[in-house]
N, C-alpha and C positions, 0 to 999 in steps of 0.2 A: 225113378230109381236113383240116378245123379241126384237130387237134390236131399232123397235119405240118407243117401253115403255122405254128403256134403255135411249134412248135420251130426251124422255119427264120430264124424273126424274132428268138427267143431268141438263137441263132446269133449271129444276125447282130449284135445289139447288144452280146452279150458279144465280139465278135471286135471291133465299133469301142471298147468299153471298152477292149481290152487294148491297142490300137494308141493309143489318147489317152495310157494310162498308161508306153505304151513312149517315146512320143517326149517325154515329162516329162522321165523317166529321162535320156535321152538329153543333153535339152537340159541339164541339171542338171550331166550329165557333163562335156558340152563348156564349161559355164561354169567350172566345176573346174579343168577342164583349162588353160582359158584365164586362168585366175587365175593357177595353178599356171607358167605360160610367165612371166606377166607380172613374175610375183616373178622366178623365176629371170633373168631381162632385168636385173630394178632391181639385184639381188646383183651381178652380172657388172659393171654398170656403175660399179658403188660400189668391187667391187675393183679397176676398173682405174684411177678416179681416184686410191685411196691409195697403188697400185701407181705411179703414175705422181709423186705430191707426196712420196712417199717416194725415188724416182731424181732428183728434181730434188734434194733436201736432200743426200741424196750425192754428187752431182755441187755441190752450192756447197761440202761439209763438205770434197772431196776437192781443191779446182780448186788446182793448184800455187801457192804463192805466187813470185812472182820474184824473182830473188838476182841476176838480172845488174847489172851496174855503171853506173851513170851518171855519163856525164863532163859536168861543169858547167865551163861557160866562166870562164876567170878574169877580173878585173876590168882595165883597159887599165895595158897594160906586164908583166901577171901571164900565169903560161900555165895551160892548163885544167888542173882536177883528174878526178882519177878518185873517184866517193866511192858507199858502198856501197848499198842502196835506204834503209836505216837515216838515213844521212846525209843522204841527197836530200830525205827527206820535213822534217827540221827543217833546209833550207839555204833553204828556199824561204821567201821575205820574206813578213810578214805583214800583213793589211791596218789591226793594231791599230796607234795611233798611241803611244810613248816619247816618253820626256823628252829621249833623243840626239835623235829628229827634228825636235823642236821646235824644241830648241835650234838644230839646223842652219841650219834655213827664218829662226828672227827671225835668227840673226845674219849667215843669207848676205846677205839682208834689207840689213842693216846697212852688208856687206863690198861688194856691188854701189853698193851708194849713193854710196861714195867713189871708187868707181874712175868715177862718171858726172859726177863733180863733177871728179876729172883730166879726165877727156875732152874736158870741156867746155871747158875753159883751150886747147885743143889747135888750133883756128881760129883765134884771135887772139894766141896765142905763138909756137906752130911755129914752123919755117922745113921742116921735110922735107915733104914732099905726101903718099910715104910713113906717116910717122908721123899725119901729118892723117888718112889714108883708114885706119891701122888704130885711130884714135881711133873715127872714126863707125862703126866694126864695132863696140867695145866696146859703145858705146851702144846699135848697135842688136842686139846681142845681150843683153845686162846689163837695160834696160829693159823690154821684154816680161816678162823674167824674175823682176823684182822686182814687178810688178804679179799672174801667176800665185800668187809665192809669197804674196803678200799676199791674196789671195781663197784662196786653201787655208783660212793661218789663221783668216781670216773665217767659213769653210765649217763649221772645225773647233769654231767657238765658242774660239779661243784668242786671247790678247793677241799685239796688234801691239808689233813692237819699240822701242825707247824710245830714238828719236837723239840724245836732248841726254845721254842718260849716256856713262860713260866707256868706251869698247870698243876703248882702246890695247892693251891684253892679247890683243885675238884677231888671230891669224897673220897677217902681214903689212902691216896696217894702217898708213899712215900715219900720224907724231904730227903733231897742229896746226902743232909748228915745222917741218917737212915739207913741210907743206900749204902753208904761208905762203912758204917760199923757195922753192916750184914758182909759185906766182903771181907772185911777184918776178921770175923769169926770162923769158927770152924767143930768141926763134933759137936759134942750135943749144945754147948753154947748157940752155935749156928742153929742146930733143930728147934732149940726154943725161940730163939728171936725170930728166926723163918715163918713159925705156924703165929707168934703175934703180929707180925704186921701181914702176911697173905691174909689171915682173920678180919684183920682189918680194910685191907683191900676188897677182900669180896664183898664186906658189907657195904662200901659207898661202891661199888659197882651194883649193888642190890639196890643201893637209896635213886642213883643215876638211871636205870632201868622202869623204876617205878615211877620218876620223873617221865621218862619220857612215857610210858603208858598214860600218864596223866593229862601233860601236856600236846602228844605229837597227834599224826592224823594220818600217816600213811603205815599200810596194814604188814608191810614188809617188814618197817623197821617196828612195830608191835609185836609180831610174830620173835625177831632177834633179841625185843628185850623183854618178853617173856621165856625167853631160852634160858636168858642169865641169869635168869631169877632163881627158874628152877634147878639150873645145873650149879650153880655158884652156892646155892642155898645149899644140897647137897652133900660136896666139898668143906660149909664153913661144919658141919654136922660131925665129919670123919675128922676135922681136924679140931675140933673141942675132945673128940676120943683119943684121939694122939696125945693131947695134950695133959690130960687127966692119966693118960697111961705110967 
């Protein structure tokens, strides 16, 4: 009897041996295994991101460039262009400031100043009401104008313009003996000489404007001498009617 029970116990512990040593196994395997998923997971994910930053660089290497035409507005009195995307990208004003802008700004500077100094003669010479009320337009267009342009160059760190020099060479300007027989005058002598030289004034303020369109590069002072253009143009318009009146 002892030595059946002996063997039955033997039994028995060798059978929970093999069962501790099974579920070792086991668990060893599933850890395997579950490593084994886990990498396969990280791989998978890692192809699909280079899968994925490799279609995006194809799609920016591939994305068409554009070739259609851009039509840019021409400048007042001009008609538009058609110009190629080539074109469009170096048409487009820049925000560096040249030595044409500068130039423009002190000498519009300059060109405004004398046309505020006519204007003023214009209340106590006139005789037209007319020519009176497009005096105080000058002014109050011209004067805002020449305070902006003088905080720009302020802004700019550049020199203000210099009135006591000689600036009879720029377009249209009155010469002092000009200036001096418009203050001699008075009623309609005054109204005619008035509307011929502002006439003439606006027009090399028109010529000076288109210069610098031509020549400058920053989009501010493009912007102010396409103002002149059109507002001076305007003006030279009303007083050819004044003048035929």
């Amino acid at each position: 009897m002892r030595s059946a029970q002996d063997g039955s116990e033997r039994f028995a512990r060798d059978g929970r041996a093999r069962i501790a040593r099974n579920g070792r196994a086991r668990s060893a395997q599933d850890g395997r295994a579950r490593l084994g998923h886990v990498f396969v997971a990280g791989v998978a994910v890692l192809l699909g991101v280079c899968f994925l930053t490799a279609c995006a660089e194809d799609v920016r290497e591939s994305a068409p460039v554009s070739t259609a035409p851009v039509i840019a507005p021409g400048r007042p009195g001009e008609e538009a262009r058609t110009l190629s995307p080539a074109e469009a990208a170096t048409a487009v004003p820049s925000p560096t400031v040249n030595a044409a802008d500068v130039r423009y700004v002190q000498d519009m500077i300059v060109h405004h100043r004398q046309a505020l100094d006519m204007a003023a003669l214009a209340p106590s010479h006139a005789s037209s009401a007319k020519l009176k009320a497009l005096a105080a337009r000058i002014h109050d267009v011209q004067e805002p104008e020449i305070r902006v342009m003088t905080s720009w160059l302020d802004r700019e760190h550049l020199p203000r313009p210099d009135h006591h020099a000689d600036h009879s060479d720029m377009p249209g300007m009155a010469t002092p003996e000009q200036m001096e027989a418009l203050r001699a005058a008075s009623g309609a002598t005054f109204d005619s000489l008035f509307l011929q030289m502002m006439v003439a004034h606006h027009e090399g303020a028109i010529t000076m404007a288109t210069t610098a369109l031509t020549e400058g590069s920053h989009l501010t002072v493009e912007q102010w001498a396409t103002d002149v253009i059109a507002e001076q143009t305007a003006e030279i318009r009303r007083m050819r009617e004044m003048q035929g009146a």
